[in-house]
N, C-alpha and C positions, 0 to 999 in steps of 0.2 A: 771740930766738925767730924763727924763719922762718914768712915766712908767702906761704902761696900767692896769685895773683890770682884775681880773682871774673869768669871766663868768661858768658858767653853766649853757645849752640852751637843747632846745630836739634836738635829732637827726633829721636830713633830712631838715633844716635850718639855709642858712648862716647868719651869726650874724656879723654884723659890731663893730670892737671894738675901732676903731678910722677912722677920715675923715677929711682930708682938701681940699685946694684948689690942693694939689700936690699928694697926697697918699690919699689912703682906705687899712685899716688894717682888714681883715675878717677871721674870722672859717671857714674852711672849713668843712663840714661836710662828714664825711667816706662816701665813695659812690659816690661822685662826683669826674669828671673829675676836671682840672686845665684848660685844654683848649677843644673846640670844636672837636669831632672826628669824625663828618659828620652821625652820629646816631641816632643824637636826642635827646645823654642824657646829664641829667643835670651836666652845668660843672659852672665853676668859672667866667671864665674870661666874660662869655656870659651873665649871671647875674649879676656882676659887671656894664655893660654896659647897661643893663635896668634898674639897681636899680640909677645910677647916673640920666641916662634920666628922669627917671620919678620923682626924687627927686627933681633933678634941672631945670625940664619941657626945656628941650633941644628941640628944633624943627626939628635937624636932628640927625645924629648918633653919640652918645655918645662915646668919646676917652676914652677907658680902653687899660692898657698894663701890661702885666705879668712880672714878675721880675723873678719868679722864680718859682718851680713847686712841690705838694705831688702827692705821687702813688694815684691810685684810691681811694684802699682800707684805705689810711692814713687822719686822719684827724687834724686840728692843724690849726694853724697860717700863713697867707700867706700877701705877700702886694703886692698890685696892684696899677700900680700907674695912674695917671687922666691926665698926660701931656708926649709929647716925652721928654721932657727934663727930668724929674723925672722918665723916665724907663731907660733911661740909666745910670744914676749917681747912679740909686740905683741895675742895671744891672750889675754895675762895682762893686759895693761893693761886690755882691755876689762870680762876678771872682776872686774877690782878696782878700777873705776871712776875709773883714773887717765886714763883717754881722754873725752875731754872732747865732747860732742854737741849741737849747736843746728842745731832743724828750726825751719821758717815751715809753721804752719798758718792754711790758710784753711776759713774757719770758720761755720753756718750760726749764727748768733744774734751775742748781744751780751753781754757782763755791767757791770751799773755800776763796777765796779773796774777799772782801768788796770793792775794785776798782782796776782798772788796766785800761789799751791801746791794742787797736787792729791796726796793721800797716803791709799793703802789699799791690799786686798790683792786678788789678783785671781787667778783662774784659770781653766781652760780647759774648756769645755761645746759638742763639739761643734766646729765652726771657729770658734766666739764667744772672743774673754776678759768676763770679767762679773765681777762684782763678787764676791768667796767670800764665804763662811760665817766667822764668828767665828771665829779661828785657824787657819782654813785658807788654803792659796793661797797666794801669793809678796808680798812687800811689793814695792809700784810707788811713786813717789815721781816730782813732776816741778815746774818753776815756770815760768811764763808770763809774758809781758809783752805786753800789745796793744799793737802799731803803727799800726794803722789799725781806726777801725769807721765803716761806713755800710751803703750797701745794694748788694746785687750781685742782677742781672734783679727790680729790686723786691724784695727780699727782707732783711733787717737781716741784717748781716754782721759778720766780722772778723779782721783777720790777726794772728795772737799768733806771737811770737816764745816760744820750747818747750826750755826746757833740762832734758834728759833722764837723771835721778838714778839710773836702777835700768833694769834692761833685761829687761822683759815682753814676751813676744812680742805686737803689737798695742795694747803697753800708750797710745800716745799715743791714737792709733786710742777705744781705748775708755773712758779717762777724760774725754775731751775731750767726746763723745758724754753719760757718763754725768753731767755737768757743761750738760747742757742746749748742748750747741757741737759737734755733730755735724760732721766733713769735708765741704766739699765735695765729690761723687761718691762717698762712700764709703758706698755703698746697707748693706751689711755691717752699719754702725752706723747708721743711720736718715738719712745724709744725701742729699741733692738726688743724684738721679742726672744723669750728664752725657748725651751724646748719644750712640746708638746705637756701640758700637765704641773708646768712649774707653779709653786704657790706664790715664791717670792719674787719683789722685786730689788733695785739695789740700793733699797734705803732703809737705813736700822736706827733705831732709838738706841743707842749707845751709851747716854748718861743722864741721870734727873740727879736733879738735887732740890729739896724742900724742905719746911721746918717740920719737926715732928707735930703733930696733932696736940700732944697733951705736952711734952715737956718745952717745945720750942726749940729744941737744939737743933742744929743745922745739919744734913744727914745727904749722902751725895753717894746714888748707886750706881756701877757699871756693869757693862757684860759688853761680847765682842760676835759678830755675825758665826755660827756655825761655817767652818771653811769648806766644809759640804758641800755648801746649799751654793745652787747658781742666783746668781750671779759672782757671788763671792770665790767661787772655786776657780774663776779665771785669770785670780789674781797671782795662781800659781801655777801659771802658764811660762 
């Protein structure tokens, strides 16, 4: 297996952590989009596609394709791949939960247990996910493991590490919340708001791992929260 190294970058820059001819592995950084929303802010996939042009002096428009997607506010690990061929085969992984996902959430509360699973159905009300009705809504599925609990600005806290089984839109976001373990800044679900203007909140795509597009070998990249950025900067408190 390959596996990428765990950066540490300033915030408000994507970082490339791997590239070939079939994938680009990047940071995204909290605050940006994943794709275009016709506003003008900075996203992923739009950057991607000037940073190949200009790297590989493309003379017209540079093919980038999304595989997969973080919320604005999340930042972490993303792969975008350079050919149609490679956004589908690694499209399909993510459908069928062969692509492998661990986020670090930090987290307002605490639970007596050191790890457990979160499993139900959920769907969408509005900008909210919530918990559905009896047979309805999507099965979400997830398991956690706390790395650290104490208190963050006086507050009882915790950082769970988040292996992500099913792919909800918001779905950590709202389990984690509905679980009495609300985000740091993530007012959306009930958690602590940050300070005026923050982009991020306390949850980061920290490791993917998926097969390569063309040769199939198993390939597993990380990266670690800029310890800048709030929420994360409370941890060194």
């Amino acid at each position: 297996m390959v596996k990428a190294g765990v950066p540490v970058m300033k915030a408000g820059e994507p970082a490339v952590l791997f590239e070939d001819k079939q994938i680009l592995i990047l940071r995204k950084p909290a605050g940006w989009l994943s794709q275009p929303d016709g506003r003008g802010r900075p996203d992923i996939l739009g950057w991607a596609k000037d940073y190949i042009k200009r790297k590989w002096r493309k003379p017209g428009a540079a093919y980038a394709g999304l595989c997969h997607r973080l919320d604005m506010p999340v930042g972490g690990v993303m792969a975008v791949a350079r050919t149609s061929k490679a956004a589908r085969r690694i499209s399909e992984q993510f459908r069928e939960r062969r692509a492998g996902k661990i986020y670090l959430a930090l987290c307002l509360g605490a639970l007596d247990e050191v790890a457990g699973g979160l499993e139900g159905r959920l769907g969408r009300t509005g900008n909210l996910t919530l918990a559905a009705p009896p047979g309805e809504g999507a099965r979400a599925a997830l398991t956690w493991r706390a790395i650290w609990r104490g208190e963050l600005a006086g507050r009882p806290s915790s950082l769970l590490e988040v292996n992500l089984l099913t792919g909800v839109k918001h779905q950590i976001r709202a389990q984690l919340a509905g679980a009495g373990l609300p985000v740091w800044g993530d007012t959306l679900y009930g958690g602590p708001a940050g300070p005026k203007g923050t982009p991020s909140i306390g949850l980061f795509a920290a490791r993917l791992t998926l097969d390569h597009p063309v040769s199939r070998e198993r390939m597993s990249f990380a990266a670690t929260p800029s310890p800048g950025d709030w929420p994360w900067r409370l941890m060194r408190g």
